[in-house]
C-alpha positions as CSV (number, residue, x, y, z in Angstrom):
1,X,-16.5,-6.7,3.3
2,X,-15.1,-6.1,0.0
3,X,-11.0,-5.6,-0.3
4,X,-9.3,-3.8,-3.1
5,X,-6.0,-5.8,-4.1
6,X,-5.9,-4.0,-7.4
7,X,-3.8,-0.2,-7.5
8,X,-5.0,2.6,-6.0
9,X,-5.1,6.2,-7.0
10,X,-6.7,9.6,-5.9
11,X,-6.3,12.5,-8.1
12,X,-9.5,14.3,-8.5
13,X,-10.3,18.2,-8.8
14,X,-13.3,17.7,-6.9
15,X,-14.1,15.9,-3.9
16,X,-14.2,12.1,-2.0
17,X,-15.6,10.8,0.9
18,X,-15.1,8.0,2.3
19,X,-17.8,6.2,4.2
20,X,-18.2,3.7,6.4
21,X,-15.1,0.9,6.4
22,X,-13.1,0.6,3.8
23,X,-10.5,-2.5,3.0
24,X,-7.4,-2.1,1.1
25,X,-5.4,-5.6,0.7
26,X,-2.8,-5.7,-1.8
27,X,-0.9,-3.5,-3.9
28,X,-0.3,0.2,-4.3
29,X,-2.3,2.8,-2.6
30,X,-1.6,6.8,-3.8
31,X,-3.2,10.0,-2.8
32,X,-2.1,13.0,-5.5
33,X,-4.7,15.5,-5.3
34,X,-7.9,16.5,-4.3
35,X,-10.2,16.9,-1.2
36,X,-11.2,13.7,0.6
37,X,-13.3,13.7,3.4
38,X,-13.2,10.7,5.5
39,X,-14.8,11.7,9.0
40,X,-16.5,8.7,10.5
41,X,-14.6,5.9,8.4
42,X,-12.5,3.6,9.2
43,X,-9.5,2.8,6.4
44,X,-8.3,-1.2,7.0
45,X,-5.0,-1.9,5.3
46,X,-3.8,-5.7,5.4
47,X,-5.5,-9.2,6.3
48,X,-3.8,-12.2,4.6
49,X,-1.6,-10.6,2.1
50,X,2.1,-10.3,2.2
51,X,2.7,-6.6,1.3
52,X,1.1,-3.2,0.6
53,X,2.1,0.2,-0.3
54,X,1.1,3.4,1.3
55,X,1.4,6.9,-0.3
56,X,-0.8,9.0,1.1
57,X,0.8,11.9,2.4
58,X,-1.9,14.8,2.2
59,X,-5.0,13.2,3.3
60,X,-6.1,13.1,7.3
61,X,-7.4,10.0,7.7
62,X,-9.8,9.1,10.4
63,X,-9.3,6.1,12.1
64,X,-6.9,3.6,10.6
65,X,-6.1,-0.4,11.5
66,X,-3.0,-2.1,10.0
67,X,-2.9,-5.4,10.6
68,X,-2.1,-9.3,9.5
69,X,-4.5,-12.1,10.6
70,X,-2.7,-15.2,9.7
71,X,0.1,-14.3,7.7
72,X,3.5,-12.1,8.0
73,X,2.0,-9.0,6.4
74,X,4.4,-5.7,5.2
75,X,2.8,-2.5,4.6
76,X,5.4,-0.1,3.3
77,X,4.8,3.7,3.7
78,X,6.2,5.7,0.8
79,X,5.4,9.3,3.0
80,X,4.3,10.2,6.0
81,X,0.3,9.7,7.2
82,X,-1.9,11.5,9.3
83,X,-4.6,9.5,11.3
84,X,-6.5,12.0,13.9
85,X,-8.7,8.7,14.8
86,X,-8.0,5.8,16.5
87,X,-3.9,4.0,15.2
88,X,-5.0,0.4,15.6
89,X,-2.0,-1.9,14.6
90,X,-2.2,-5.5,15.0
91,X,-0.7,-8.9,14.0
92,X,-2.7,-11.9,15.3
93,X,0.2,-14.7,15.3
94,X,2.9,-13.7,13.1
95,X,4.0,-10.3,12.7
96,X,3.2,-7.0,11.2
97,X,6.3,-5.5,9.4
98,X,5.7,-1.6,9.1
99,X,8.5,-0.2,7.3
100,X,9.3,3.5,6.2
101,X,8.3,7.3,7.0
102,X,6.5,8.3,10.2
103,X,2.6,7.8,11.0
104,X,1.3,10.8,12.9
105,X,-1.7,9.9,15.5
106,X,-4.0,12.6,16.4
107,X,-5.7,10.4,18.5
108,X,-5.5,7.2,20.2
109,X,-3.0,4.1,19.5
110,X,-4.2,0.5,20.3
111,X,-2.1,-2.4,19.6
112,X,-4.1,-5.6,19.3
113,X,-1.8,-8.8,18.4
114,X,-2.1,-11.3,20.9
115,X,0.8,-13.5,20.5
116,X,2.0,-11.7,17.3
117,X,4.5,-8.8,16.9
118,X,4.5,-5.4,15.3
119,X,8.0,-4.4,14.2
120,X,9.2,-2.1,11.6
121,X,11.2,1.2,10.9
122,X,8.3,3.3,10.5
123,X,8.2,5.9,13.7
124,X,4.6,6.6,15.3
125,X,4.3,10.2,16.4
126,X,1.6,10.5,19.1
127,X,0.9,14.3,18.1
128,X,-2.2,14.7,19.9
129,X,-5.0,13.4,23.0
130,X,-5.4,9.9,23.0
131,X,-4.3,6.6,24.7
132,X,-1.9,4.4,24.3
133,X,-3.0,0.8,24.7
134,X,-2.5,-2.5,24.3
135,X,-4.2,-6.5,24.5
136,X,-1.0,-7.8,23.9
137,X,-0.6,-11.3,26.1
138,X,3.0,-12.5,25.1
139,X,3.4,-10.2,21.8
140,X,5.1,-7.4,21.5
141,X,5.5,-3.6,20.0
142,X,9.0,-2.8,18.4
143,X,8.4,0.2,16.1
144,X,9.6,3.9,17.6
145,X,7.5,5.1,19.8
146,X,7.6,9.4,20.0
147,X,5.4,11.8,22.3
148,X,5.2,15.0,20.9
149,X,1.9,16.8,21.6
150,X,0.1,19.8,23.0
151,X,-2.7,17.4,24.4
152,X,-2.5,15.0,26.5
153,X,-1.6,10.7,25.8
154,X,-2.6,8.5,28.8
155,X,-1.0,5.0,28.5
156,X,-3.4,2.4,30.1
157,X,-3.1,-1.2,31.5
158,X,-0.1,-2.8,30.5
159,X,1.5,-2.5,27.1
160,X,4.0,-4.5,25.8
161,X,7.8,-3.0,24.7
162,X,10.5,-3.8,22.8
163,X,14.2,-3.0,21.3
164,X,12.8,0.3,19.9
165,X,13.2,3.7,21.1
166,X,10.5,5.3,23.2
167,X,10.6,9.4,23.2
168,X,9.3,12.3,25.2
169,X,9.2,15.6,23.9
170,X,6.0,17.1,24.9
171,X,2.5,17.0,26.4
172,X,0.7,15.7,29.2
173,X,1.3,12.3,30.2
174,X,-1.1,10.2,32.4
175,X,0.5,7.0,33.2
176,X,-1.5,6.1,37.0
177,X,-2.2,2.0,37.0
178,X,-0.2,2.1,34.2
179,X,2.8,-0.7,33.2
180,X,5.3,-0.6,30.5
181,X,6.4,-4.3,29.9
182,X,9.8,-4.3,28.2
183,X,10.5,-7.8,26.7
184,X,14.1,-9.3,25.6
185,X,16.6,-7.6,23.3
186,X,17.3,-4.2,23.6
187,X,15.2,-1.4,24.7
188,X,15.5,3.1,24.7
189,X,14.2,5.0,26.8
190,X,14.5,8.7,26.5
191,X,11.7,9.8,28.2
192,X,13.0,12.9,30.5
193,X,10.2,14.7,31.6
194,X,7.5,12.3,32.1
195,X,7.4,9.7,34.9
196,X,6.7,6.3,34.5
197,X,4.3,4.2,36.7
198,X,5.5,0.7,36.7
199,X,8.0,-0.6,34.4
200,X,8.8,-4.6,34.2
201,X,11.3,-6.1,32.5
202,X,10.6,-9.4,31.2
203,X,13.9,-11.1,30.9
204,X,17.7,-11.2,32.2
205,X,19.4,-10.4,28.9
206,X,17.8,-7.3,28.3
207,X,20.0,-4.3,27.5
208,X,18.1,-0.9,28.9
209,X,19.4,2.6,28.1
210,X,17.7,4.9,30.5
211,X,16.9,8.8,30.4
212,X,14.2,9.1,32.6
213,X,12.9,9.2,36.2
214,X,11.2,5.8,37.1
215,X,8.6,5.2,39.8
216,X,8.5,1.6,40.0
217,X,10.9,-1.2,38.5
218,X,9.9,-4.4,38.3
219,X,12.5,-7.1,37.5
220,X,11.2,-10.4,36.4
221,X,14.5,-12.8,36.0
């Protein structure tokens, strides 16, 4: 696969599709104008590099992976995005720092670091039917996490939690065989009006602010 590193811009009076998969590495990456079809492809942002920059507020992208392989990555997003795909973020070892705006997923979010962490102050907005899950073994998930949808998000397996916010709004909510793994520091849940299948909490020094109605707690000290 071939990566861009170099600046990116789309301003166009006509139109651009994107096919297939599609790498961005380094640099700057702007949508201004124009109409850009990207059903069926698959934008990849990140790798080995140590930053990017997303502006790209205006284009609905399909599915979407942000993630580092080997190196502390940081993608910045400079406005919101739209992904009605699959959200995959992922950080292998090291972490993947997602900073800025909100990313609004239309579909389903998978986070794939294994021992890694995703952490950041950019807020994910599950907006519409999709799952949330996770092959996290020992890393974790920090970003804030919001349900807000007219669909319905079914979380599945276990996926990994921590010292964000987690928020329910709206939509239908499948959690059965489900677990939410909350790890150390601090963790919110304001999740009235959905239950929760199993929840474990990892460690003793974790600080839990609850609005919610639990099925199942599971205290692992």
């Amino acid at each position: 696969n071939v990566n861009i590193s170099n600046n990116l811009t789309i301003n166009t009076a006509g139109t651009l599709t994107v096919s297939g998969s599609v790498h961005f590495r380094t640099s700057t990456f702007t949508y201004t104008t124009g109409t850009v079809v990207t059903t069926g492809s698959t934008l990849n942002v990140g790798g080995t590099v140590s930053t990017a920059v997303l502006n790209l507020s205006g284009i609905t992208w399909n599915n979407v992976t942000l993630a580092s392989t080997t190196n502390i990555i940081t993608i910045t997003l400079t406005s919101n995005m739209d992904v009605n795909g699959t959200l995959t973020l992922g950080a292998t070892t090291l972490a993947l720092i997602l900073n800025g705006f909100t990313i609004n997923a239309g579909g389903s979010l998978t986070i794939t670091p294994t021992t890694g962490r995703v952490i950041g102050t950019t807020n994910i907005i599950m907006d519409g039917t999709g799952t949330w899950s996770s092959s996290l073994t020992t890393g974790d998930f920090l970003n804030n996490l919001t349900f807000n949808t007219a669909g319905t998000v079914t979380i599945s397996g276990a996926v990994n939690y921590n010292t964000g916010t987690i928020t329910y709004t709206a939509g239908t909510m499948v959690t059965t065989g489900s677990t939410l793994v909350l790890f150390s520091s601090s963790s919110t849940l304001n999740t009235n009006g959905m239950s929760w299948n199993n929840i474990t909490i990892q460690t003793n020094t974790h600080t839990l602010t609850i609005n919610s109605l639990f099925l199942s707690i599971l205290m692992k000290l």
